[in-house]
Phi, psi and omega in degrees: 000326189282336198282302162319291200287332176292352192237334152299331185293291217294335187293312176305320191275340172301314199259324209256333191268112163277184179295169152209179190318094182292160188189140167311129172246149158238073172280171181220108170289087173263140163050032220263149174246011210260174203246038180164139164221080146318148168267295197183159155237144213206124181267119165226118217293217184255012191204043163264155190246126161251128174229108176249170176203123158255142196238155121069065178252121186236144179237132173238180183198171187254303184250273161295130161307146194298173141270124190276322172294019171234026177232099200192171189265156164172150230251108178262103174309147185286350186259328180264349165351294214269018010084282166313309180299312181295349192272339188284307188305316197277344210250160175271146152048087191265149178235130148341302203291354183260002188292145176269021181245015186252154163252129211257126175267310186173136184285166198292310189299332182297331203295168178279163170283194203255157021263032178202065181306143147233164178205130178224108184234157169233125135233129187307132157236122200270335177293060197314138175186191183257131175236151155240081210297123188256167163216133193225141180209102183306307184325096169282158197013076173216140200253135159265122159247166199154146179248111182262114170256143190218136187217127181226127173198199214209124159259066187306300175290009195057026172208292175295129156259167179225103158339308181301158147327126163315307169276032193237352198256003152269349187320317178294353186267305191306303171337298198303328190248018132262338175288336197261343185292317195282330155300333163299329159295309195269010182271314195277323172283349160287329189289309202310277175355327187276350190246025121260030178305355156288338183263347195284124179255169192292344198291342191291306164298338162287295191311255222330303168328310175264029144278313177302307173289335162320298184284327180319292183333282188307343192271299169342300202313313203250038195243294171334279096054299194282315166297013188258298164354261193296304193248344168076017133235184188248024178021033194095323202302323143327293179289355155288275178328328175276311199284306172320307176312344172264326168300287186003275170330283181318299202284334165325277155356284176314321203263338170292310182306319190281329172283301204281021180218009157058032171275338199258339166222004170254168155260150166338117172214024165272158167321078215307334153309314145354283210265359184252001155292336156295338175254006198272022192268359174273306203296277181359298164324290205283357153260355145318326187268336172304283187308329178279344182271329184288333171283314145354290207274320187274328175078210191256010184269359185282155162272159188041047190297316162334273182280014145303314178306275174000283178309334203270307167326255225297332180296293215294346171282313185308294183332315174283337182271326164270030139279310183268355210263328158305299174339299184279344194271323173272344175265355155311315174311316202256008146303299187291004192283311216276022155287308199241328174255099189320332209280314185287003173301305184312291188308312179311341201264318207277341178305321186288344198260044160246343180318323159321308191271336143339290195311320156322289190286327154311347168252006170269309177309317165251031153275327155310322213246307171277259197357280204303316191289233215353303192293344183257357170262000178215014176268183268194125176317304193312341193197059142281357164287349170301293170304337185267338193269343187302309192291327189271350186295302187306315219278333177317279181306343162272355179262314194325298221276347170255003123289342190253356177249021163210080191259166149278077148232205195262349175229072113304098165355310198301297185278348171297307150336303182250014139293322164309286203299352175276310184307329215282325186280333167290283161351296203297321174312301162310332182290312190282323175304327177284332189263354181287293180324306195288332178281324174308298172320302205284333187264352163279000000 
């Protein structure tokens, strides 16, 4: 059975575990039973260092004493996996800590003796590769406690060290030269608003806001990054980056729903059933994001870390599908309407001429959300920056093109639509203001 769970583990975390922040970390372990704990995964270059340190490490057990030697860190390559994985399938009661494909820092036997076992070790890793530092415990039903600390990093120059993943160290220049792009965006888009100020909608003032926070977000991102880098924390600068990331996210979300359902520039002419499956995408946001953070911060060292991921997955698949999916439900609708009612003709023709920006917002979601994520689950350690830079390439290029396609000017399409609906209203007011008169006139 132990034998089992260890080789789900290890098959799950080869497919589900993306990189995450290496950092110093301090965890603290109680009463834990499970036969595998990921740590981290850490990309290390030909001059990396592991330093793990255990503290107040106690083993309790019910019937027989453990074996300590079968209790221990150890660096598993990303390259020896699947290796590890057949000695599980060929061998009966396989213990991890005895695979020659592993790299062993050290076993339970290492520790001082009690009453205040411990270990504080640095080991050189000279092999670059992606490592996943693991705790493995052969011992069936013995509960491990212990205060763990962990430092995984890189010395290139032989004097600094860098916190970061090997494919992680360009990320902080990159963020940053993306926050001064999107500030340069929001400049050019405030200029516009001011030179079209006939044109300008409340919605216009929302796009700027989330241009703002957008840059704010990247500048945390890479402020965040550089201090992991150089110091092995993020010194506050995460909860600033979680928190932008979270407005981000919410005003994204918002502001695609207020476009793509023609609230910003039509009057409502969706379904009140609709319109409350729209709404249900901000709270949804905001618990993707409650859940990303949580995945963020704890890393793969949490239980049911897995299914954190899952959960994280499926809000953010609900979240996209209740954007489009009222959408395509009203424009079915009022196609069948609009054989017998003119008004829903009308309305289908101004619904349809958004259809661009569907195609637009469906093909962002999903190059975010599968593409970019396949790439960051099969790229190569070495270029993992590659995959954040494909998403933020994308996420760029989808803010360009729906701004520039509800940009504030006077012969926008968009807005022509709800210039019609206004003469039309005007029109009517007149009309109706003329039959009033001729009944006056007439009763006089």
């Amino acid at each position: 059975m132990t034998k089992s769970i260890i080789f789900l583990l290890l098959f799950t975390f080869s497919l589900l575990t993306p990189p995450v922040t290496a950092e110093i970390k301090t965890l603290k372990i109680e009463s834990d039973n499970r036969p595998m704990v990921l740590f981290e995964k850490f990309g290390f270059t030909h001059r990396g260092f592991a330093s793990v340190a255990v503290s107040s490490v106690s083993v309790t057990f019910d019937r027989s004493q453990p074996d300590p030697s079968r209790l221990g860190f150890f660096l598993l390559a990303e390259g020896s996996l699947n290796q590890v994985l057949v000695e599980f399938k060929r061998k009966p009661n396989f213990c991890v800590v005895d695979s020659k494909f592993i790299s062993l820092l050290f076993t339970f036997q290492d520790l001082s003796p009690p009453p205040h076992p411990s270990l504080n070790k640095s080991y050189p890793v000279n092999y670059p590769d992606e490592y996943s530092l693991f705790f493995a415990n052969c011992n069936r039903e013995s509960l491990v406690s212990m205060d763990v600390r962990t430092e995984l990093y890189n010395t290139d120059d032989d004097k600094q060290r860098n916190y970061l993943s090997a494919g992680q160290t360009q990320l902080p220049s990159f963020y940053l030269l993306f926050s001064v792009v999107y500030l340069c965006f929001l400049m050019f888009w405030i200029l516009e608003c001011l030179n079209n100020k006939g044109s300008v909608h409340r919605i216009h003032f929302l796009m700027a806001v989330l241009l703002l926070v957008k840059a704010l977000n990247l500048i945390c991102a890479a402020e965040e990054k550089h201090y992991v880098m150089v110091t092995g924390t993020a010194h506050g600068w995460d909860v600033l980056f979680y928190t932008f990331q979270f407005f981000k996210a919410v005003l994204l979300f918002t502001v695609i729903v207020l476009i793509g359902t023609g609230w910003s520039f039509l009057k409502p002419f969706l379904q009140e059933k609709e319109k409350k499956v729209l709404m249900v995408v901000i709270p949804l946001q905001v618990l993707a994001n409650i859940t990303s953070t949580i995945i963020g911060e704890t890393g793969p060292f949490i239980e049911n870390w897995v299914t954190w991921n899952q959960l994280f997955l499926l809000i953010d698949l609900i979240c996209c599908c209740a954007i489009l999916l009222p959408i395509f439900w009203s424009i079915s609708s009022l196609r069948e309407t609009s054989k017998t009612d003119g008004k829903a003709a009308r309305n289908l023709a101004k619904l349809t001429l958004f259809k661009q920006f569907y195609v637009l917002v469906i093909g962002y979601l999903y190059f975010t959300r599968l593409v970019v994520y396949s790439l960051k689950t099969i790229s190569s350690y070495k270029f993992e920056w590659v995959a954040s830079g494909a998403e933020e390439v994308a996420s760029l290029g989808f803010y360009v093109v729906m701004f520039f396609m509800f940009r504030p000017v006077d012969n926008n399409t968009y807005f022509l639509i709800h210039d019609d609906d206004e003469k039309e209203k005007e029109a009517e007011r007149n009309l109706r203001e003329d039959g009033n008169f001729q009944l006056a006139v007439d009763n006089l």
